[in-house]
PDBQT receptor file of N, H, CA, C and O in Angstrom, charges set to zero:
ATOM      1  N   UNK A   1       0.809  -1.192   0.000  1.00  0.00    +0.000 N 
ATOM      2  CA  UNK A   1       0.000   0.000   0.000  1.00  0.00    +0.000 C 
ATOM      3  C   UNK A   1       0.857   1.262   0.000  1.00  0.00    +0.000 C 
ATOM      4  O   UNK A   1       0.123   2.240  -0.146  1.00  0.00    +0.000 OA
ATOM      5  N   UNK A   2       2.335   1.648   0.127  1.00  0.00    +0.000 N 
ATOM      6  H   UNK A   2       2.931   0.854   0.246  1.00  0.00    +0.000 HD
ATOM      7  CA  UNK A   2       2.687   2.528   0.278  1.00  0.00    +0.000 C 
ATOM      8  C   UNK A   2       3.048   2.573  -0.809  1.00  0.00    +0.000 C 
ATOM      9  O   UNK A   2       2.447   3.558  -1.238  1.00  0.00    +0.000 OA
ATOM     10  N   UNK A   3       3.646   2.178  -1.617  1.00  0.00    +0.000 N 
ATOM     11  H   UNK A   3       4.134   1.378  -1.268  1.00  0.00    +0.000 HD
ATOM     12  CA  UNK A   3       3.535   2.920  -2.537  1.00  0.00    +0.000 C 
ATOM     13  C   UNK A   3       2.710   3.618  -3.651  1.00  0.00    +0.000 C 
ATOM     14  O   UNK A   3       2.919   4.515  -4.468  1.00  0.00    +0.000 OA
ATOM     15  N   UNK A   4       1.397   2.583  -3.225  1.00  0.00    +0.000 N 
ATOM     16  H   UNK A   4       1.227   1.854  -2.562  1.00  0.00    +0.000 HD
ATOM     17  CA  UNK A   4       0.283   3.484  -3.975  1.00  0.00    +0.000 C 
ATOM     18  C   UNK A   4      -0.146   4.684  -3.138  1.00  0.00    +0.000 C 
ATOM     19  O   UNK A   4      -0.834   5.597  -3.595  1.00  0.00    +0.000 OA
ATOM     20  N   UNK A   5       0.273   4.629  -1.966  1.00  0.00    +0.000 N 
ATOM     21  H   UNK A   5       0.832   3.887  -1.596  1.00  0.00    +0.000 HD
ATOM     22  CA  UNK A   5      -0.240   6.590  -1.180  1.00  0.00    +0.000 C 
ATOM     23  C   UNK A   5       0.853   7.119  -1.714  1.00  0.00    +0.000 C 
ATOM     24  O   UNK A   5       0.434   8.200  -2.128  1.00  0.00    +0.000 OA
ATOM     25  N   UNK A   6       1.980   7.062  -1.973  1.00  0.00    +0.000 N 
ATOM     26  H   UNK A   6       2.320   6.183  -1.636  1.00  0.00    +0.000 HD
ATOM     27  CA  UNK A   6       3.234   7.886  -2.529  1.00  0.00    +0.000 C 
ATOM     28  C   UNK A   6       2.597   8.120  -4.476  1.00  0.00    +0.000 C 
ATOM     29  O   UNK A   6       3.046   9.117  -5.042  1.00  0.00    +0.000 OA
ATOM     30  N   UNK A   7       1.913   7.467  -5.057  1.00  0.00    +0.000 N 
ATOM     31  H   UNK A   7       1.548   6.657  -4.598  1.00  0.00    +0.000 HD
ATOM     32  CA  UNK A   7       1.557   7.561  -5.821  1.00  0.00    +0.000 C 
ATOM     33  C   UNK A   7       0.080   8.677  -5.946  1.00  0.00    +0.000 C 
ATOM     34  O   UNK A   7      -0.199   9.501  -6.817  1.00  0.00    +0.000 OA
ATOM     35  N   UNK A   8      -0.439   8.397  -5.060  1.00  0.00    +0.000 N 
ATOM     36  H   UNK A   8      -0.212   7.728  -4.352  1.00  0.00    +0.000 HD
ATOM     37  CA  UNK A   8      -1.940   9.273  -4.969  1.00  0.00    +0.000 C 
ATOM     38  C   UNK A   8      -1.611  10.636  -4.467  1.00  0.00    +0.000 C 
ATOM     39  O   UNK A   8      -2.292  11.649  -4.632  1.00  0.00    +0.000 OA
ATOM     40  N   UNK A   9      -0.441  10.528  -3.812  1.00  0.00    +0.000 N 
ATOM     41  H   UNK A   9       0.112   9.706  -3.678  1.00  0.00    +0.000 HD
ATOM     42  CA  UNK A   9       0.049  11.813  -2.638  1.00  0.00    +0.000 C 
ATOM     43  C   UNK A   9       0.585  12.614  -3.826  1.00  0.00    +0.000 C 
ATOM     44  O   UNK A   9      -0.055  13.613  -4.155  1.00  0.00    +0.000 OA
ATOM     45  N   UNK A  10       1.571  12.322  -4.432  1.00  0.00    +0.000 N 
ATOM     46  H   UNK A  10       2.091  11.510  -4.164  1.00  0.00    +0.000 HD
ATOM     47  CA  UNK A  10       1.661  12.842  -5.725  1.00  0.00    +0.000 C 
ATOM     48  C   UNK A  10       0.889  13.051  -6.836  1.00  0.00    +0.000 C 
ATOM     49  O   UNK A  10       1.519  13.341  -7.853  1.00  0.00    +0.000 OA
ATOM     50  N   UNK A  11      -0.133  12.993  -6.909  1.00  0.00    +0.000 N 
ATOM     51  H   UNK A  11      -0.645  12.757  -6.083  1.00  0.00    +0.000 HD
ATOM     52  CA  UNK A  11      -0.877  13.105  -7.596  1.00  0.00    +0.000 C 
ATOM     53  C   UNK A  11      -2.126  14.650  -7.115  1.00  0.00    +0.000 C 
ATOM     54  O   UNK A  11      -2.463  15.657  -7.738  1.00  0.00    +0.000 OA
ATOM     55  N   UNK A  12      -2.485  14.093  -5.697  1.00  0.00    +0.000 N 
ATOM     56  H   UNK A  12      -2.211  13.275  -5.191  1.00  0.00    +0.000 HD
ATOM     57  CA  UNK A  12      -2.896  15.232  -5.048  1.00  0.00    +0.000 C 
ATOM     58  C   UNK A  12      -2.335  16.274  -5.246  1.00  0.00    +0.000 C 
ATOM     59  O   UNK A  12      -2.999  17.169  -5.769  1.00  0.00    +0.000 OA
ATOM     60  N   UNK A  13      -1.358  16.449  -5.007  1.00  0.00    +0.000 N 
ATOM     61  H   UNK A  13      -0.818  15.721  -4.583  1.00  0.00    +0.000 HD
ATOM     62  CA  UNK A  13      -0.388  17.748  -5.046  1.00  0.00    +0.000 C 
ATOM     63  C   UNK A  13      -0.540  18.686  -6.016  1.00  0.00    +0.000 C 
ATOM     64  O   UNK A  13      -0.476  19.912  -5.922  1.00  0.00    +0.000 OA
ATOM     65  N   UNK A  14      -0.781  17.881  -7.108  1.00  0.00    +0.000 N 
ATOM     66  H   UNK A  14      -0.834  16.885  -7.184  1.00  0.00    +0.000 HD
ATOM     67  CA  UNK A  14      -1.005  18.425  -8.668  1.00  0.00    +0.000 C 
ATOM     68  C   UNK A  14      -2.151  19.278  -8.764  1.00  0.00    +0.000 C 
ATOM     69  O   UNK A  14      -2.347  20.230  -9.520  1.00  0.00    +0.000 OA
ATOM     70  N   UNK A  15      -3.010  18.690  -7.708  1.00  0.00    +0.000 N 
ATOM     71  H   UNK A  15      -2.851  17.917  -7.093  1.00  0.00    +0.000 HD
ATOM     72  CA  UNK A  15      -4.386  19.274  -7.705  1.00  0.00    +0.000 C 
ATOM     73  C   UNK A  15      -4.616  20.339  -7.151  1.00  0.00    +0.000 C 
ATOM     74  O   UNK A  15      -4.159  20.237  -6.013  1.00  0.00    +0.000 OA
ATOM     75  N   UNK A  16      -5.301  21.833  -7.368  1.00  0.00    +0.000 N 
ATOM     76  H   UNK A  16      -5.672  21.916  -8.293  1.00  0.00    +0.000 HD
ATOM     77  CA  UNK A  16      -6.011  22.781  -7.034  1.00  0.00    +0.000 C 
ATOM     78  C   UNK A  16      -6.220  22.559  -5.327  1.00  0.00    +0.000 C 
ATOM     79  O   UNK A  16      -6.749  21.587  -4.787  1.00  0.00    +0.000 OA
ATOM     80  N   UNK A  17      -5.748  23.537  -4.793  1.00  0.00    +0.000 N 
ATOM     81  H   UNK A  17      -5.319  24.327  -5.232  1.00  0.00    +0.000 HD
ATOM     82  CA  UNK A  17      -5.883  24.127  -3.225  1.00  0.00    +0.000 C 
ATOM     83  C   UNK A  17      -7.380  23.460  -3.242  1.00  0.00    +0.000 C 
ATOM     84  O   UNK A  17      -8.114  23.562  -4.225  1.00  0.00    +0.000 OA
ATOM     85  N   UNK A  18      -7.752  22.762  -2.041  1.00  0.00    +0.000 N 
ATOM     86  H   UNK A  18      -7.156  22.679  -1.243  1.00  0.00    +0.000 HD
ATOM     87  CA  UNK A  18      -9.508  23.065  -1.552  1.00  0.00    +0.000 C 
ATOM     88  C   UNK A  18      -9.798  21.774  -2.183  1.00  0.00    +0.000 C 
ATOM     89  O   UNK A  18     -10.514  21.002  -1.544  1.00  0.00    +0.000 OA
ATOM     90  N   UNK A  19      -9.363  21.412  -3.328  1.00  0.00    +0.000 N 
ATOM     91  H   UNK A  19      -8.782  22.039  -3.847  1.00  0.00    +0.000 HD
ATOM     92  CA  UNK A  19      -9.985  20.307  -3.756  1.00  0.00    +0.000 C 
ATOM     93  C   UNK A  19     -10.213  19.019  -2.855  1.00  0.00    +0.000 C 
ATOM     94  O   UNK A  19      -9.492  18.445  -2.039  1.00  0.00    +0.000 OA
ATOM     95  N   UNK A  20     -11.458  18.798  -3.309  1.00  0.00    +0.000 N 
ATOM     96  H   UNK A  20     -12.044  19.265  -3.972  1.00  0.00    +0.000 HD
ATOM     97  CA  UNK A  20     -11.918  17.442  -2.599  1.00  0.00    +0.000 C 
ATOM     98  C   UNK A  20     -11.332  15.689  -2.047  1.00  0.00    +0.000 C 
ATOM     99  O   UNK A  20     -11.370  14.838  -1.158  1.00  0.00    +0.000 OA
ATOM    100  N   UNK A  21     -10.737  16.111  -3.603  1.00  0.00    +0.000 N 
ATOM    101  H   UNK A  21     -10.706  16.802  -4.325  1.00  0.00    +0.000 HD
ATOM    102  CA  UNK A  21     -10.331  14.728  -3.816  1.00  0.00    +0.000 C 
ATOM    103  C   UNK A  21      -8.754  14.749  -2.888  1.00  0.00    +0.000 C 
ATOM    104  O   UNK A  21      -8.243  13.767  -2.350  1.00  0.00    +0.000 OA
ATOM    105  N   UNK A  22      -8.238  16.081  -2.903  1.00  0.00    +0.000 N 
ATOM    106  H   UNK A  22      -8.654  16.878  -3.340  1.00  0.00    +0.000 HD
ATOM    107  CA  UNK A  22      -6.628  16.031  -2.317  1.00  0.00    +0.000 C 
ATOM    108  C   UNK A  22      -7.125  15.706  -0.990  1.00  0.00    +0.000 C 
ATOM    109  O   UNK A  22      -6.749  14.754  -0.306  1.00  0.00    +0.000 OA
ATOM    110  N   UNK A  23      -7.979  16.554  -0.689  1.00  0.00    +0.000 N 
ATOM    111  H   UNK A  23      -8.284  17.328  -1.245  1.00  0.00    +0.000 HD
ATOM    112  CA  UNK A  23      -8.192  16.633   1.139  1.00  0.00    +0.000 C 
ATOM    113  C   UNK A  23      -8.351  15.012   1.763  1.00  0.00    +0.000 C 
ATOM    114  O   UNK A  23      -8.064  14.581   2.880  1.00  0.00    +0.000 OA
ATOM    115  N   UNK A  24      -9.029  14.196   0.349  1.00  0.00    +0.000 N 
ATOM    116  H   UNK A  24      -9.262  14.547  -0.558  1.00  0.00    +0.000 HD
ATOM    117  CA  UNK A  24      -9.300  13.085   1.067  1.00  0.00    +0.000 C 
ATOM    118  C   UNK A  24      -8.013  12.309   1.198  1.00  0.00    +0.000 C 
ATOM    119  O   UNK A  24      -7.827  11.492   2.099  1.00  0.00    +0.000 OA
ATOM    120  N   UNK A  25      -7.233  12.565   0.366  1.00  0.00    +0.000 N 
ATOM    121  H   UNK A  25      -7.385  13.229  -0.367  1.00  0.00    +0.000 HD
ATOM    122  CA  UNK A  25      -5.770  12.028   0.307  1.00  0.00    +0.000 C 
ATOM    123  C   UNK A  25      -5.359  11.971   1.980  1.00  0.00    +0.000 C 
ATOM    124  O   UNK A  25      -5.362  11.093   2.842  1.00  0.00    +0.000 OA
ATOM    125  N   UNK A  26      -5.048  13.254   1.929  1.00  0.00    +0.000 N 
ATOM    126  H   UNK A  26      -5.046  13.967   1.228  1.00  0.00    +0.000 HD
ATOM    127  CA  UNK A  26      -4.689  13.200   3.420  1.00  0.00    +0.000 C 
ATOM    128  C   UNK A  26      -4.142  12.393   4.345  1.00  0.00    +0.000 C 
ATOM    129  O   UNK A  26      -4.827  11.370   4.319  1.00  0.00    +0.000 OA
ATOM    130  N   UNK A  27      -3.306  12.280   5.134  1.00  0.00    +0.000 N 
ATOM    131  H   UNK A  27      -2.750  13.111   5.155  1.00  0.00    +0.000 HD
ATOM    132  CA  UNK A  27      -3.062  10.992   5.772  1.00  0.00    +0.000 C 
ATOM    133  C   UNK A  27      -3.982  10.770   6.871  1.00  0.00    +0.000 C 
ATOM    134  O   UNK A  27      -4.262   9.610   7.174  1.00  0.00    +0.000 OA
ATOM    135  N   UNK A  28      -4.333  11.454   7.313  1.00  0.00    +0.000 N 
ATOM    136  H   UNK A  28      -4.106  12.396   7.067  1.00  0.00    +0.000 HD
ATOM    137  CA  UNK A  28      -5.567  11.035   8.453  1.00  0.00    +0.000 C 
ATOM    138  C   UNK A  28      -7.069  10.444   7.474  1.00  0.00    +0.000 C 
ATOM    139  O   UNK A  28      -7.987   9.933   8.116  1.00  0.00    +0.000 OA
ATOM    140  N   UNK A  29      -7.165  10.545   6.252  1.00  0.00    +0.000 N 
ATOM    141  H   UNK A  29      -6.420  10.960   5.730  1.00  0.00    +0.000 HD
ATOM    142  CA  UNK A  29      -8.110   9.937   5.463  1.00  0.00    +0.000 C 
ATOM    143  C   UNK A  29      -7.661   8.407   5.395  1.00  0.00    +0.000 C 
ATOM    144  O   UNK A  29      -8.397   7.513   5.814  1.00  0.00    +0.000 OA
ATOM    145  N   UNK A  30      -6.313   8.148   4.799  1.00  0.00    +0.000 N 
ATOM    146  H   UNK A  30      -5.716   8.874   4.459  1.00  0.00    +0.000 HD
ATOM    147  CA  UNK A  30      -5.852   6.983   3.964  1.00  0.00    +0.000 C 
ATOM    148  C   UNK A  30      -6.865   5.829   4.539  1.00  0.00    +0.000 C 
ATOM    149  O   UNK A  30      -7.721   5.171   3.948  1.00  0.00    +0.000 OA
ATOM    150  N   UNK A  31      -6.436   5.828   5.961  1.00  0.00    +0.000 N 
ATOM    151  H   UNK A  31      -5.740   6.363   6.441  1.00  0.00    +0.000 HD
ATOM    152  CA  UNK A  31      -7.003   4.726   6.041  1.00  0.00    +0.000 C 
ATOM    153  C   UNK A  31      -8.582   4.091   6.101  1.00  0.00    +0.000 C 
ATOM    154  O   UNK A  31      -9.245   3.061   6.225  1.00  0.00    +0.000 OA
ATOM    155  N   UNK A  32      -8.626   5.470   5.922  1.00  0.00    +0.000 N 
ATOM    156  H   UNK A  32      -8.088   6.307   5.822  1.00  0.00    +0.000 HD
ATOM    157  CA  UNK A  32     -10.359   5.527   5.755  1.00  0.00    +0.000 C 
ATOM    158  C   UNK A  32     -10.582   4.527   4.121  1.00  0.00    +0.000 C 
ATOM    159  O   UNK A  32     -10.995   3.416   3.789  1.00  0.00    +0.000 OA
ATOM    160  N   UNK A  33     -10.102   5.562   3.578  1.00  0.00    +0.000 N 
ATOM    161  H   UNK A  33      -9.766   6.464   3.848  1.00  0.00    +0.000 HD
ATOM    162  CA  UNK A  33     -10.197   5.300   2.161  1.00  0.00    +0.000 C 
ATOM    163  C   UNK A  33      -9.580   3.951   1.889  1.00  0.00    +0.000 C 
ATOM    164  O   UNK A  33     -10.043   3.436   0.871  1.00  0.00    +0.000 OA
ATOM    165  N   UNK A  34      -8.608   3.188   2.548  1.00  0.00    +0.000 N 
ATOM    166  H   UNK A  34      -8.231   3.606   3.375  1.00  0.00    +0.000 HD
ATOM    167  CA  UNK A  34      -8.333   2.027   2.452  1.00  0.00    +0.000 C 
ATOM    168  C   UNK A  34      -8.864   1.013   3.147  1.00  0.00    +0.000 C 
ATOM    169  O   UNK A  34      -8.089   0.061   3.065  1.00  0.00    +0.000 OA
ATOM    170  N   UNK A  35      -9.895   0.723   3.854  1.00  0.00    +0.000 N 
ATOM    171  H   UNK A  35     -10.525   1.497   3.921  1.00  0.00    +0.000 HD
ATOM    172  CA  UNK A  35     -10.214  -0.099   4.582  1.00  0.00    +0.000 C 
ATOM    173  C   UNK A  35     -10.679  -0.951   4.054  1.00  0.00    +0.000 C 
ATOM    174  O   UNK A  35     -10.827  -2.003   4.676  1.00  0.00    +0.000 OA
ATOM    175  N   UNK A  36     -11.047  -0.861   2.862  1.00  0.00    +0.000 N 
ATOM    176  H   UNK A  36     -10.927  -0.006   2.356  1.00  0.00    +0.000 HD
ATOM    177  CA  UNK A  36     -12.214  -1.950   2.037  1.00  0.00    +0.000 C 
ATOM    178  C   UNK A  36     -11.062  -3.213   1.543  1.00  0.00    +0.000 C 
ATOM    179  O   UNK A  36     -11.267  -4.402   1.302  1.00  0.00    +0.000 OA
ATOM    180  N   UNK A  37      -9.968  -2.515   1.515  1.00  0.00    +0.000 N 
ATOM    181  H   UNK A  37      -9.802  -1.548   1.711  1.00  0.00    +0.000 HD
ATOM    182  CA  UNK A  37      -8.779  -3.554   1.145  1.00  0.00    +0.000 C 
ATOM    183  C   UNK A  37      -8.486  -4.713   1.985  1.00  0.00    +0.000 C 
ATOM    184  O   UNK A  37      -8.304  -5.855   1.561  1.00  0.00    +0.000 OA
ATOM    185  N   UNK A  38      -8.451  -4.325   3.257  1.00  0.00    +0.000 N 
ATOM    186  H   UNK A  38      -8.599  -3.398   3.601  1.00  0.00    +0.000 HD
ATOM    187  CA  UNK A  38      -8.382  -5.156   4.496  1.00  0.00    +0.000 C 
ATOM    188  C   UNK A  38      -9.525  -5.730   5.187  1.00  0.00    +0.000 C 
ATOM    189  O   UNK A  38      -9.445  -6.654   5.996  1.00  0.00    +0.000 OA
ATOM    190  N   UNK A  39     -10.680  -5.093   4.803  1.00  0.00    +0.000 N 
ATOM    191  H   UNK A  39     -10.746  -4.342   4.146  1.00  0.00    +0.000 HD
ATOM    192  CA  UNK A  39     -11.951  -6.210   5.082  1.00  0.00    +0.000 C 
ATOM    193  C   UNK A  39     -12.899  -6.198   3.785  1.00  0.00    +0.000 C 
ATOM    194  O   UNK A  39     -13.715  -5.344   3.438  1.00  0.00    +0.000 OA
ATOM    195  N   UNK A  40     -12.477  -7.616   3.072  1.00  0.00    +0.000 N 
ATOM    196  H   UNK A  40     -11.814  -8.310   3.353  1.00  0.00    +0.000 HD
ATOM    197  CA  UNK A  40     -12.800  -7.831   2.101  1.00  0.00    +0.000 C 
ATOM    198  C   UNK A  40     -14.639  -7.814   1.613  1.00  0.00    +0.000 C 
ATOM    199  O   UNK A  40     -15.284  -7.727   0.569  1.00  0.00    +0.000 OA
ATOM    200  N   UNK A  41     -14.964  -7.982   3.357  1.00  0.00    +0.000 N 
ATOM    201  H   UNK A  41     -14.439  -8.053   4.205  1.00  0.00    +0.000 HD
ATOM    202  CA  UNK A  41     -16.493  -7.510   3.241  1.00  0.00    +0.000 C 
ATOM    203  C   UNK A  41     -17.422  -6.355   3.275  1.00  0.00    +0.000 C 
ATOM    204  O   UNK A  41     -18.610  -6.334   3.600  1.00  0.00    +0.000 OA
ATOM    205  N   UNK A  42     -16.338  -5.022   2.717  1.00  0.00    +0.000 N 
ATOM    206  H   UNK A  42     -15.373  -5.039   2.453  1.00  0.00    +0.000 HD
ATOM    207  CA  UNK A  42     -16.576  -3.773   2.920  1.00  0.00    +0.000 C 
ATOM    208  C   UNK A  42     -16.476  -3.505   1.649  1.00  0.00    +0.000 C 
ATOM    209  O   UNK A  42     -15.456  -3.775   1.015  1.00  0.00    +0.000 OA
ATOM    210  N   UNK A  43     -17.944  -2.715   0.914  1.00  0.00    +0.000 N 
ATOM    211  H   UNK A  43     -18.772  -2.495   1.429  1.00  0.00    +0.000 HD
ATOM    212  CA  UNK A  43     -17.930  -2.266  -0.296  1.00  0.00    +0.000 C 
ATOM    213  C   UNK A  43     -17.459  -1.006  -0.316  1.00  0.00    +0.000 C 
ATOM    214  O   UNK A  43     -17.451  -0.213   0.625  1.00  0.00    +0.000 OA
ATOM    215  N   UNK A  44     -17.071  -0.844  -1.397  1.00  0.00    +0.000 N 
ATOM    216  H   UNK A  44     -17.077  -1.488  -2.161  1.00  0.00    +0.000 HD
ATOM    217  CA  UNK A  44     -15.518   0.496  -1.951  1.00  0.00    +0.000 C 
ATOM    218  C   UNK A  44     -16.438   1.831  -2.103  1.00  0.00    +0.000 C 
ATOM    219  O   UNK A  44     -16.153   2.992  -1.812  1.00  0.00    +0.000 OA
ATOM    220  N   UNK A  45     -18.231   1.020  -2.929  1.00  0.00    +0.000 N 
ATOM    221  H   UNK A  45     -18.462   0.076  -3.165  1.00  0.00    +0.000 HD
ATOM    222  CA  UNK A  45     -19.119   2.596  -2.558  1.00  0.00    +0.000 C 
ATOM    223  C   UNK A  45     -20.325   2.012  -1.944  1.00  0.00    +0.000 C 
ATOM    224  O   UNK A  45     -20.598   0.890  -1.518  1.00  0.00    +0.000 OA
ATOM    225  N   UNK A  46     -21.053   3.293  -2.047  1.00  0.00    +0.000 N 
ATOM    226  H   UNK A  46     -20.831   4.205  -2.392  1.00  0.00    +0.000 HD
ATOM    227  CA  UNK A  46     -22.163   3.456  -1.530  1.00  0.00    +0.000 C 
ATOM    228  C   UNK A  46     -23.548   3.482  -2.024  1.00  0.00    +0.000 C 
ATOM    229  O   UNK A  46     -24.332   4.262  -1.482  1.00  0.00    +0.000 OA
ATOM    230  N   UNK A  47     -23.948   2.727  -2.988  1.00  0.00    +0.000 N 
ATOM    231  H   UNK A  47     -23.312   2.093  -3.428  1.00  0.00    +0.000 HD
ATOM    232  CA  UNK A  47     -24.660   2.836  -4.299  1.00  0.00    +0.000 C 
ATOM    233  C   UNK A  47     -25.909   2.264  -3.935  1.00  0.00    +0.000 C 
ATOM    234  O   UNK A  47     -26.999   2.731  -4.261  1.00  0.00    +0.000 OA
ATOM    235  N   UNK A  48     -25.676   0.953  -3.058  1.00  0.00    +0.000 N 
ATOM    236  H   UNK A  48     -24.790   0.574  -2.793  1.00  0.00    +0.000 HD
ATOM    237  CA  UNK A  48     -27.110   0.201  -2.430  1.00  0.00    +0.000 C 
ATOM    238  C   UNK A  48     -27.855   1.157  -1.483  1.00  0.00    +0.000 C 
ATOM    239  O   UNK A  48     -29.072   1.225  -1.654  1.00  0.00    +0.000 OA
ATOM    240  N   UNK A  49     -27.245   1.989  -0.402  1.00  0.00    +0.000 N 
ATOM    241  H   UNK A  49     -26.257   1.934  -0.263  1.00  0.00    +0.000 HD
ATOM    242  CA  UNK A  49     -27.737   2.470  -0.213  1.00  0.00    +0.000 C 
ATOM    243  C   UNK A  49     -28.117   3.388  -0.574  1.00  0.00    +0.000 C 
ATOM    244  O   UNK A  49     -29.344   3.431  -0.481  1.00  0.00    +0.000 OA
ATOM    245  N   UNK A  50     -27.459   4.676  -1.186  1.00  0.00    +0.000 N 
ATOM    246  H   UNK A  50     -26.462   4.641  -1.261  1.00  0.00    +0.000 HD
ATOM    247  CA  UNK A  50     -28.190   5.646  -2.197  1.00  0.00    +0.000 C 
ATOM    248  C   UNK A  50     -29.781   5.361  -2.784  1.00  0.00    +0.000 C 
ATOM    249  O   UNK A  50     -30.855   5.920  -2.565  1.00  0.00    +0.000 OA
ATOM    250  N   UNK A  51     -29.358   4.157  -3.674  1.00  0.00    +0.000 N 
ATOM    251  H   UNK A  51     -28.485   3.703  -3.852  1.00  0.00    +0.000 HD
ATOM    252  CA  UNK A  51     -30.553   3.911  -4.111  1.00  0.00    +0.000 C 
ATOM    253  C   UNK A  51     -31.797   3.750  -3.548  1.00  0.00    +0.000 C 
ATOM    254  O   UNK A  51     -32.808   4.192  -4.094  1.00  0.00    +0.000 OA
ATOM    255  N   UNK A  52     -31.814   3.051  -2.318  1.00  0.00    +0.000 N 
ATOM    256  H   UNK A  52     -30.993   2.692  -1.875  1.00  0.00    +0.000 HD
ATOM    257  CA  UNK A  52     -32.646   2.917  -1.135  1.00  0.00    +0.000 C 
ATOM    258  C   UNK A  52     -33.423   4.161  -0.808  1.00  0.00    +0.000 C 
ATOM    259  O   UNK A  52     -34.649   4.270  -0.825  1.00  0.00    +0.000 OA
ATOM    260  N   UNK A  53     -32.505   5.116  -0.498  1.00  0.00    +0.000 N 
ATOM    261  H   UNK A  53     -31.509   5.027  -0.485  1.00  0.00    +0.000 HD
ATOM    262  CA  UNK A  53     -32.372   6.451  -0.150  1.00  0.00    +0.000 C 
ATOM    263  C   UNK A  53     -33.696   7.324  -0.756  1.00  0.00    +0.000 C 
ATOM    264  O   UNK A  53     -34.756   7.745  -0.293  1.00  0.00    +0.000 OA
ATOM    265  N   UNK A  54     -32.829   7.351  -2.399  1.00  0.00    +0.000 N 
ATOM    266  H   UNK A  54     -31.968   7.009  -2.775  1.00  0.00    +0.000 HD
ATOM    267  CA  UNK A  54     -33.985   8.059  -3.457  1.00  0.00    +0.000 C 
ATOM    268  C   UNK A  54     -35.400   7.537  -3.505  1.00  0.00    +0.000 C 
ATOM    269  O   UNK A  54     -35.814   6.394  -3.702  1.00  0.00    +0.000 OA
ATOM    270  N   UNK A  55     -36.046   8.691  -3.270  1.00  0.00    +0.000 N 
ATOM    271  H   UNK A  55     -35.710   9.619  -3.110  1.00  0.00    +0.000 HD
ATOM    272  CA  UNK A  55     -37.215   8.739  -3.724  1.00  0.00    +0.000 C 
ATOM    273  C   UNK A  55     -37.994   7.900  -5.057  1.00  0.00    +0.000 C 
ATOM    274  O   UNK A  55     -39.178   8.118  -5.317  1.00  0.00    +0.000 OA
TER     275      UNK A  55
């Protein structure tokens, strides 16, 4: 995994102040954003429920 955050981290960087996607980079995010890796029973989105959701 580290070298794909050295890869994303660099990539962030590239990106516009404020942006969303950098902030999630973040290191206090990563592991947010990585957890689905390590419990294989954790979906990556959120789509079942969304749908649920909508009207």
């Amino acid at each position: 995994m580290a070298p794909l955050k050295m890869i994303v981290a660099g990539q962030a960087s590239l990106d516009s102040p404020g942006c969303k996607i950098a902030e999630a980079i973040d290191y206090s995010a990563w592991k947010a954003l990585t957890r689905h890796i390590d419990d294989g029973g954790m979906v990556a989105d959120n789509n079942l429920i969304e749908r649920q959701i909508k009207p």
